[in-house]
C-alpha positions as CSV (number, residue, x, y, z in Angstrom):
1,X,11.0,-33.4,-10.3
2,X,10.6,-30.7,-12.8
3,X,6.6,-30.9,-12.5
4,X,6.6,-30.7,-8.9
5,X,8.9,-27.6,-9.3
6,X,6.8,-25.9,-11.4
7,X,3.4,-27.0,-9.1
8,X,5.5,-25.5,-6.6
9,X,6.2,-22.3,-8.4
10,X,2.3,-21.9,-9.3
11,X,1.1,-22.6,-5.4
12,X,3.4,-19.7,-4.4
13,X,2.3,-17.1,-6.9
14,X,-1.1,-18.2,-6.2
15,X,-0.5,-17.8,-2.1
16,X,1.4,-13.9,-3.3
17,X,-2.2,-13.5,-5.2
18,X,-4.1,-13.8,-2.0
19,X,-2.2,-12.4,0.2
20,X,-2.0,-8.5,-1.5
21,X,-3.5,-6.6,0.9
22,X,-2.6,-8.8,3.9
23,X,-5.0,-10.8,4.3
24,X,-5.3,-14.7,3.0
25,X,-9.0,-15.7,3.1
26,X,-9.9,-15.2,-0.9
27,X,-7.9,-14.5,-3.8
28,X,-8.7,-11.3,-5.7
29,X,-9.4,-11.8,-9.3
30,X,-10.0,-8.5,-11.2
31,X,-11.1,-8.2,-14.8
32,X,-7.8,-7.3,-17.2
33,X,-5.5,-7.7,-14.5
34,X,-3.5,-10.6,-13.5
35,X,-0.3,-11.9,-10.9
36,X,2.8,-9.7,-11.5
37,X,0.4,-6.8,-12.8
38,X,0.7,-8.8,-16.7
39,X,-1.7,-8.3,-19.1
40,X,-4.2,-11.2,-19.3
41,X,-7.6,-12.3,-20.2
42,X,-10.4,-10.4,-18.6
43,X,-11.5,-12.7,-15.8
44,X,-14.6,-13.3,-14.1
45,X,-16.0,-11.1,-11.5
46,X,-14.8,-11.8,-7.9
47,X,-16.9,-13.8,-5.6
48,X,-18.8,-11.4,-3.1
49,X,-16.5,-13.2,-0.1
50,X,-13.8,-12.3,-2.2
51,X,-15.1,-8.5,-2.5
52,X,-15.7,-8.4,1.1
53,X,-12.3,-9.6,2.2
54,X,-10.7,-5.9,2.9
55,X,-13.8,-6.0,5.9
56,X,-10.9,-8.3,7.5
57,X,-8.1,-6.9,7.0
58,X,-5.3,-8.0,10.1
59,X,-4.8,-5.7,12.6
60,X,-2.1,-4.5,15.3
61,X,-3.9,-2.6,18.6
62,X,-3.3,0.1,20.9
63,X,-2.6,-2.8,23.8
64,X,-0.5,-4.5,21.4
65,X,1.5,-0.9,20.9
66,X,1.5,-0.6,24.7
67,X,3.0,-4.1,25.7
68,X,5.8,-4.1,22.9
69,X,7.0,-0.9,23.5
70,X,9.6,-1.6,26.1
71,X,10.7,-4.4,24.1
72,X,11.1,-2.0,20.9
73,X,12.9,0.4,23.2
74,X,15.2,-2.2,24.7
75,X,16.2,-3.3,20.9
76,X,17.1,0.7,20.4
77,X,19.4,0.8,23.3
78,X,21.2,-2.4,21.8
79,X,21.6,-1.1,18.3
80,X,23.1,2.4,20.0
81,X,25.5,0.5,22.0
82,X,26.3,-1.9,19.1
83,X,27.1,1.4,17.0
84,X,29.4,2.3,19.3
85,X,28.0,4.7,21.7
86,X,26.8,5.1,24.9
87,X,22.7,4.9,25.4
88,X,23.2,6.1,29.2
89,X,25.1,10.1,28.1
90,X,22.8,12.8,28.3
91,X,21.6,13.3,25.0
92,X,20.6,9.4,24.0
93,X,18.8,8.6,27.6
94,X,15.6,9.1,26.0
95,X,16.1,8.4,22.7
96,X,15.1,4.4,22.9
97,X,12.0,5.4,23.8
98,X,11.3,8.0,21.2
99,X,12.5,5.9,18.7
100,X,10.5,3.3,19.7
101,X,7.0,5.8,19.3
102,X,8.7,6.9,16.5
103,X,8.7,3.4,14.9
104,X,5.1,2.6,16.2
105,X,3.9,5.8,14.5
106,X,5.7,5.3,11.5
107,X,3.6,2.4,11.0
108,X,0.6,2.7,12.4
109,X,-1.5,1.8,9.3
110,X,-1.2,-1.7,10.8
111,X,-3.6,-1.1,13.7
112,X,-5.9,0.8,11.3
113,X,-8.7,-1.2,8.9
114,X,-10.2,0.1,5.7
115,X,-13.3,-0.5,7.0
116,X,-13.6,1.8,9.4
117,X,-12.5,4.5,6.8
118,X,-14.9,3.6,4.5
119,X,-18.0,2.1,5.5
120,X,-19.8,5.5,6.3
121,X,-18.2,7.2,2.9
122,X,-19.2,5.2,-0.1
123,X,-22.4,6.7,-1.6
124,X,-24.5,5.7,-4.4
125,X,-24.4,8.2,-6.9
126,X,-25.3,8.2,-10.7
127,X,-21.9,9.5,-11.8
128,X,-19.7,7.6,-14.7
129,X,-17.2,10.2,-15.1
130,X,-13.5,10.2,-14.3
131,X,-12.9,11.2,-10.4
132,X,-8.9,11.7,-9.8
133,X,-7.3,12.7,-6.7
134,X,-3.8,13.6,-7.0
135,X,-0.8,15.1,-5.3
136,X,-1.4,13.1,-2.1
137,X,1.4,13.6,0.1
138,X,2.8,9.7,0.8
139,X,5.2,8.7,3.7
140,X,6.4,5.0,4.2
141,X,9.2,2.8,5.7
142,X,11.0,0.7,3.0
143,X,11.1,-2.7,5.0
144,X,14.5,-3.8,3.2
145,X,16.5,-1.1,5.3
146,X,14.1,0.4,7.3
147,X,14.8,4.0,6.3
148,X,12.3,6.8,4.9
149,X,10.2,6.5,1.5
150,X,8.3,9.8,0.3
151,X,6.3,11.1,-2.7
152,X,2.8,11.7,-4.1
153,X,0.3,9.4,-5.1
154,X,-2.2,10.2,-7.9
155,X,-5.6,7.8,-7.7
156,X,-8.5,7.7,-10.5
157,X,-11.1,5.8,-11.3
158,X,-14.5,5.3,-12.9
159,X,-17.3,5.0,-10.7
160,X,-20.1,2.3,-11.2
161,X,-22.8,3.8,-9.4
162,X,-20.8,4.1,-6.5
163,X,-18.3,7.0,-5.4
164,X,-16.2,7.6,-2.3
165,X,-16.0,10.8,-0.4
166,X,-12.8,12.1,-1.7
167,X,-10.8,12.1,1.8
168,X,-11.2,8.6,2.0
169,X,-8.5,8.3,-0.8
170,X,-6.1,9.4,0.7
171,X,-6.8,7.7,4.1
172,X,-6.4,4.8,2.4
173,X,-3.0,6.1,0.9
174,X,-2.3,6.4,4.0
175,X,-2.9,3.1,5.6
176,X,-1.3,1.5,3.6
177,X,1.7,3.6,3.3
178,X,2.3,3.7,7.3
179,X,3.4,0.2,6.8
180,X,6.9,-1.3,6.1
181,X,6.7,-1.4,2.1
182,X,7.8,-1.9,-1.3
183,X,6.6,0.8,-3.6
184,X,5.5,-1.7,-6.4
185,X,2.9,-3.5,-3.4
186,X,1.6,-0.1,-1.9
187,X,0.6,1.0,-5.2
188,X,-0.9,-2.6,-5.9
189,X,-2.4,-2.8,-2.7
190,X,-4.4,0.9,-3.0
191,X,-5.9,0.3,-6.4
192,X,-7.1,-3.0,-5.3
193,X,-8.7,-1.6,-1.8
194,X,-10.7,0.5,-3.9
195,X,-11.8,-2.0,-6.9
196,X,-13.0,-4.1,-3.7
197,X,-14.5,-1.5,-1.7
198,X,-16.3,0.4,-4.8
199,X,-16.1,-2.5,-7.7
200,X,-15.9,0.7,-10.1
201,X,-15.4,0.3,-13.9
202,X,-11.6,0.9,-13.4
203,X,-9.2,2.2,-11.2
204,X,-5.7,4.1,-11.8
205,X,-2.9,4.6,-9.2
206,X,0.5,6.2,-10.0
207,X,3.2,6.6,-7.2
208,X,6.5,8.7,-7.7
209,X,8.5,8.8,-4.6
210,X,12.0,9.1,-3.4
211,X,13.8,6.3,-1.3
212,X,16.2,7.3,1.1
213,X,18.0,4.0,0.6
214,X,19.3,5.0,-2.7
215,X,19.9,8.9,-1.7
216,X,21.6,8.1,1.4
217,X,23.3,4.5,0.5
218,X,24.0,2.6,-2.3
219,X,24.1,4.3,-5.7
220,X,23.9,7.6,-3.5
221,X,21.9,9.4,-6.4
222,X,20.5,12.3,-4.9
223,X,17.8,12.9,-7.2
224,X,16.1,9.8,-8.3
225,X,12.7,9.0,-8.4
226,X,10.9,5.6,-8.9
227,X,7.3,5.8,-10.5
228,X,4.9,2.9,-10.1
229,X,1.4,2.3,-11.5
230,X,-1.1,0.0,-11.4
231,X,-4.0,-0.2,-14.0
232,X,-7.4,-2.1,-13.3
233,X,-10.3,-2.6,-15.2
234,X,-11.0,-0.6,-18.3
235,X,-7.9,2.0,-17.3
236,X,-6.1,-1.4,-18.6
237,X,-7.9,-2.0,-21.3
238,X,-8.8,0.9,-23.1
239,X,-5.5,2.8,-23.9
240,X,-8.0,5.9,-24.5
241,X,-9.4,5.9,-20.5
242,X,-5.4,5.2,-19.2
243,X,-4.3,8.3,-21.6
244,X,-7.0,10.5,-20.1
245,X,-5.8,9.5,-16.7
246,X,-2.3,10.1,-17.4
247,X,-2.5,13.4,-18.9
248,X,-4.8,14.7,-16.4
249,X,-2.2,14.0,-13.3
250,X,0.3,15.5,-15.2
251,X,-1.7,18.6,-15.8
């Protein structure tokens, strides 16, 4: 019983591996990084499939957006009456329907790829240098209460003959982020976009933000902050590289 447990246990973590940046087709395996963002043994470089896997990345449509929104809207009118007031008085006639757009807008990164982002930005340049983008303005919806996540996001990483037109960064920040989230998985989920899109020597994302569900409920702490990172590549293995990455978003 406790082996099968523990199989268990492995096929789930594995399945969690896979599934990052939403999709499930190939399980990405980057060098110095492991499940759970753990140190580990350097492994192998990904399969080109693997590499290629953000070229598939799930989708949600403009039809799809179109069909669901009286059904989004309905839901709204529910809640308001099941708060206690009344959706048909003047000012909340409308308001099912803008909250519904709202919502739709609010996460819109789901009907958005990387791919069409990137595939006409990533150039082949002879560059080995550090290239950080930071400050980028970062909105999300944390999907435990639904309510408002915002912050900055500061991205680096090493090129291996390969750069991206700087924009791109933060359109991908900004996929990703226009999703229901968890801090820890956006910042997981941007580093790895780019290691797949760019395979670069390393990549560095750090994410401060504030989360409305701990200013406006629960601990109630007005002026908290959480900072994530994730570390790829050589900015996790050479304590030098993540120093020099640190100190310059900081500067």
């Amino acid at each position: 019983m406790e082996r099968f447990k523990q199989k268990q246990m492995n096929q789930n973590e594995n399945e969690a591996d896979s599934a990052i940046n939403g999709h499930f087709d190939g399980r990405v395996k980057i060098p110095g990084w492991s499940a759970g963002g753990a140190a580990g043994t350097p492994s192998t470089a990904p399969s080109s499939s693997v590499m290629e896997s953000w070229r598939e990345e799930r989708t949600r449509s403009l039809e799809d957006n179109e069909m669901s929104l009286p059904s989004i809207a309905a839901a709204y009118t529910t809640i308001l009456r099941g708060l206690g007031e009344d959706p048909q008085r003047q000012g909340l006639l409308k308001t099912p329907w803008r909250a519904a757009t709202a919502m739709q807008f609010f996460t819109k990164g789901y009907q958005e790829k990387i791919i069409d982002v990137l595939n006409d930005a990533i150039f082949d340049e002879d560059h080995d240098e550090m290239v950080i983008v930071k400050d980028i303005d970062m909105f999300s919806m944390c999907e435990h209460h639904l309510v408002p996540i915002f912050g900055r996001v500061h991205i680096g990483y090493l090129p291996n003959k390969r750069v991206l037109g700087l924009s791109k960064l933060a359109r991908i920040v900004e996929i990703y982020s226009r999703r229901l989230q968890v801090q820890e998985r956006l910042t997981k989920q941007i580093a790895v976009a780019i290691t797949e899109a760019l395979q670069p020597a390393g990549v560095g994302v750090v994410i401060e933000a504030t989360h409305m569900c701990m200013v406006m409920r629960g601990v109630q702490k007005m002026n908290s902050k959480t900072v994530t990172s994730t570390m790829l590549g050589v900015f996790r293995e050479d304590p030098k590289t993540r120093d020099e990455f640190l100190t310059l978003i900081r500067s």
